[in-house]
C-alpha positions in Angstrom: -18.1 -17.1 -5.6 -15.8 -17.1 -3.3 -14.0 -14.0 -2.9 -11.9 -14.2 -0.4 -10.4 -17.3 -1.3 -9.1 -15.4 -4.2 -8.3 -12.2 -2.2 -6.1 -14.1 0.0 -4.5 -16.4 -3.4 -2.9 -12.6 -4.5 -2.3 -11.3 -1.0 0.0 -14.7 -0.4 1.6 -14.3 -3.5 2.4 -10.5 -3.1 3.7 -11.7 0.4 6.0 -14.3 -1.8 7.0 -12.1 -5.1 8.1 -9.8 -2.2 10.6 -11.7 -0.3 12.3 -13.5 -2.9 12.8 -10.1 -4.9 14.1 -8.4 -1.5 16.4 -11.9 -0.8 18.9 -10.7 -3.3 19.2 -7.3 -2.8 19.1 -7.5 1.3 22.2 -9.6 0.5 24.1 -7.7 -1.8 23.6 -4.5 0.8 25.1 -7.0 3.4 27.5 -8.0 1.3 28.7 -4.7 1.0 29.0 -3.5 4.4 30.8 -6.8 5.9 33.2 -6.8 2.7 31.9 -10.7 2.3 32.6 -12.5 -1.3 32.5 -11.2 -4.1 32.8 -7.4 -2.2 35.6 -8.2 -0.2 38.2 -7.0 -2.4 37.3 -3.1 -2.7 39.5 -1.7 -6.0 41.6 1.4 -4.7 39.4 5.0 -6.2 41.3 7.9 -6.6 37.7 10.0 -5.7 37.8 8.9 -2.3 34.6 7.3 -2.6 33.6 4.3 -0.4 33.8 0.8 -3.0 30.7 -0.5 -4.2 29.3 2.5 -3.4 26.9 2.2 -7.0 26.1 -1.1 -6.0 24.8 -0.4 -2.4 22.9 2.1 -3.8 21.2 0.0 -6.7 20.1 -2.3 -4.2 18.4 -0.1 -1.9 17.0 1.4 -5.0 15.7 -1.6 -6.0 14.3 -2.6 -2.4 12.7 0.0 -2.9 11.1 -0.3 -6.4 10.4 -3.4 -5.2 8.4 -2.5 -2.4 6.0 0.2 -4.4 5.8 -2.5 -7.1 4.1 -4.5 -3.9 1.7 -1.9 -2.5 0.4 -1.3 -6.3 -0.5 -4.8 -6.6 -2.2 -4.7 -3.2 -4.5 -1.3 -4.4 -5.2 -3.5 -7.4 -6.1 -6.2 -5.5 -8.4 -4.7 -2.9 -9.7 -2.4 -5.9 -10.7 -6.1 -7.7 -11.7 -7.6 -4.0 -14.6 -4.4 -3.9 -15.6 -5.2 -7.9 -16.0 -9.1 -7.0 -18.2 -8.3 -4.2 -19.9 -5.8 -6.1 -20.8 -7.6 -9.4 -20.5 -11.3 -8.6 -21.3 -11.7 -4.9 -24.0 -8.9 -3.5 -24.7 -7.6 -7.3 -25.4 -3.9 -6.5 -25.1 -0.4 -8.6 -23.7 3.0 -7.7 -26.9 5.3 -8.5 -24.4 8.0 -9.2 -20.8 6.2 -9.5 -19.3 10.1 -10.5 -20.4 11.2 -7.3 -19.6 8.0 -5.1 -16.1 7.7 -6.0 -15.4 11.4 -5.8 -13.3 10.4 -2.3 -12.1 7.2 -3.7 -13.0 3.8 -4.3 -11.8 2.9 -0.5 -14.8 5.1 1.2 -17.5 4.7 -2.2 -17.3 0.8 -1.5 -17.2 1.0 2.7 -19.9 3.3 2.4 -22.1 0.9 -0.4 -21.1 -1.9 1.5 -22.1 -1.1 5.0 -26.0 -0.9 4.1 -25.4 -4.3 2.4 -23.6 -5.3 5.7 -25.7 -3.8 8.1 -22.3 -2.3 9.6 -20.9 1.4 10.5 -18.0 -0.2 10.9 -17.3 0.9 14.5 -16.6 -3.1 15.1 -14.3 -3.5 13.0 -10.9 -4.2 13.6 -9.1 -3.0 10.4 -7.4 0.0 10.2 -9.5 1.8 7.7 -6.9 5.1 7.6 -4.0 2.5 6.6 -6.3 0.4 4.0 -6.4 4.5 2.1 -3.1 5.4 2.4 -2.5 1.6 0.4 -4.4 3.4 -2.2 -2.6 6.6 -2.0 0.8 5.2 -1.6 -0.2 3.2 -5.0 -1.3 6.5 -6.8 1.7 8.4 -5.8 4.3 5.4 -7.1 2.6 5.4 -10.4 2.3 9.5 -10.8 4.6 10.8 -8.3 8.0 10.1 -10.0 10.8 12.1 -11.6 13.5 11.4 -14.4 16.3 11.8 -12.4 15.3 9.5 -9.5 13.2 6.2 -8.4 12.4 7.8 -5.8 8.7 9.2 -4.9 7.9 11.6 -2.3 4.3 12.2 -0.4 2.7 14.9 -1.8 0.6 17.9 0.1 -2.7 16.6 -0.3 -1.8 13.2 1.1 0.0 15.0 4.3 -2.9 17.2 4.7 -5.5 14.3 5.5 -2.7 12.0 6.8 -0.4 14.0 8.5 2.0 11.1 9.8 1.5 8.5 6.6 2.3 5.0 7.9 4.6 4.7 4.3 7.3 6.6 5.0 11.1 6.4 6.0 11.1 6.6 9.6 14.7 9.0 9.3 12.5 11.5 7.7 9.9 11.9 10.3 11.0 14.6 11.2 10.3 16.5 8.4 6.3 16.1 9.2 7.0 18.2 12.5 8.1 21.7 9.8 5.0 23.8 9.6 2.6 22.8 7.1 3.6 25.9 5.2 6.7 25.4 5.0 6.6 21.7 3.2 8.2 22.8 0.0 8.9 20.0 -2.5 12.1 19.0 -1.4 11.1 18.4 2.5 8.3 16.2 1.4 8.7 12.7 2.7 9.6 9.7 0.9 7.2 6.8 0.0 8.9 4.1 1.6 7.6 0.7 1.7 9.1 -1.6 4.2 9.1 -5.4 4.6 7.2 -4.6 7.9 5.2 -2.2 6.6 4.1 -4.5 3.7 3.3 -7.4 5.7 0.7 -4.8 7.6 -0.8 -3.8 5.0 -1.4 -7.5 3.9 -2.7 -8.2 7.2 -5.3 -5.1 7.4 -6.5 -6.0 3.7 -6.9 -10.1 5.0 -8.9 -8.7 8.2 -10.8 -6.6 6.1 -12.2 -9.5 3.9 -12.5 -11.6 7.4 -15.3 -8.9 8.2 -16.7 -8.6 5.4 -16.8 -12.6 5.4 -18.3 -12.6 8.4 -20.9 -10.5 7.7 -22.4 -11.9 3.9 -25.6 -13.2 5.8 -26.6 -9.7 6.3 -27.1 -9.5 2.5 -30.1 -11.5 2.2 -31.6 -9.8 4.8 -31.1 -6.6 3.3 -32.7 -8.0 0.2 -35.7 -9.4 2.0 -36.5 -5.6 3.7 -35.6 -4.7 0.0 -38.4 -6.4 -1.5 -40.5 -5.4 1.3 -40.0 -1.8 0.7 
């Protein structure tokens, strides 16, 4: 099977579902701000508030949504990328799958994988701190939430082993420089998944099944000294 023909189908399609959702809303914000049809007749408020104020702010909202929804899909898809290559390609078992995944599936799988591979992975050119925080910044936009908002913030474990976390708003980086101590819930950062930042995380995924692509032969050998053994 050819996995990563499939891995890159749903990483061009994420790369897709992305920029026509953003389209609309990257307009409307425009829109907005340059007074541009149909925003370019403001209605006079007695608050005081700028016009179209909720409508900016949906937007962005939504840009936002938008871009969590994205970075899920991507943890799902390098999550379903590992199982191929697990079950269908190299066909190997955890001995103790409680134990290996204690970490994550990011580090249980790089770790299976590079006996399979013959690798330590000191060659390769992905970005392995980025391809966890995918996985992290999936976790927290699925559990991290609250009622009252769409937004989701970093939490302290996440800052503790990444204390700069590549998904964040770069107006709130200052809030990493506080002490560590003094990170109460309200200074955490904000998971913010950019159009940039998206297309980065596609690319370290990509080059991560490049590598691995590269590096299949090693499999057979593996199972040769295997059956040796």
């Amino acid at each position: 099977m050819d996995a990563l023909y499939f891995l890159r189908s749903r990483t061009g399609f994420i790369r897709f579902f992305y920029a026509q959702g953003a389209q609309r809303f990257v307009e409307t914000k425009l829109a907005i701000e340059e007074e541009r049809p149909p925003f370019d007749k403001p209605p006079w408020r007695e608050d005081g508030e700028p016009a179209y104020l909720e409508e900016w702010l949906n937007a962005d909202a939504a840009l936002e949504v938008l871009g969590m929804a994205c970075i899920s899909m991507l943890s799902d898809t390098l999550k379903m990328y590992f199982k191929t290559l697990q079950e269908r390609v190299i066909r190997f078992s955890f001995g103790d799958g409680k134990a290996a995944f204690r970490e994550g599936f990011v580090p249980a799988y790089l770790t299976a994988l590079g006996e399979f591979l013959d690798t330590d992975w000191s060659d390769c050119p992905v970005d392995r701190e980025l391809i966890e925080q995918i996985v992290l910044a999936r976790n927290r936009s699925q559990h991290g939430g609250d009622l009252t908002s769409f937004t989701v913030t970093h939490d302290k474990a996440t800052l503790e082993k990444h204390p700069r976390p590549f998904f964040v708003g770069g107006d709130e980086i200052s809030a990493l420089t506080s002490e560590r101590e003094s990170l109460g819930s309200l200074l955490m950062p904000t998971v913010k998944v950019s159009a940039d930042g998206l297309e980065r995380a596609i690319a370290e995924v990509e080059a991560l099944g490049d590598y691995v692509e590269a590096r299949l032969d090693r499999v057979q050998e593996w199972r040769r000294k295997a059956r040796e053994g």
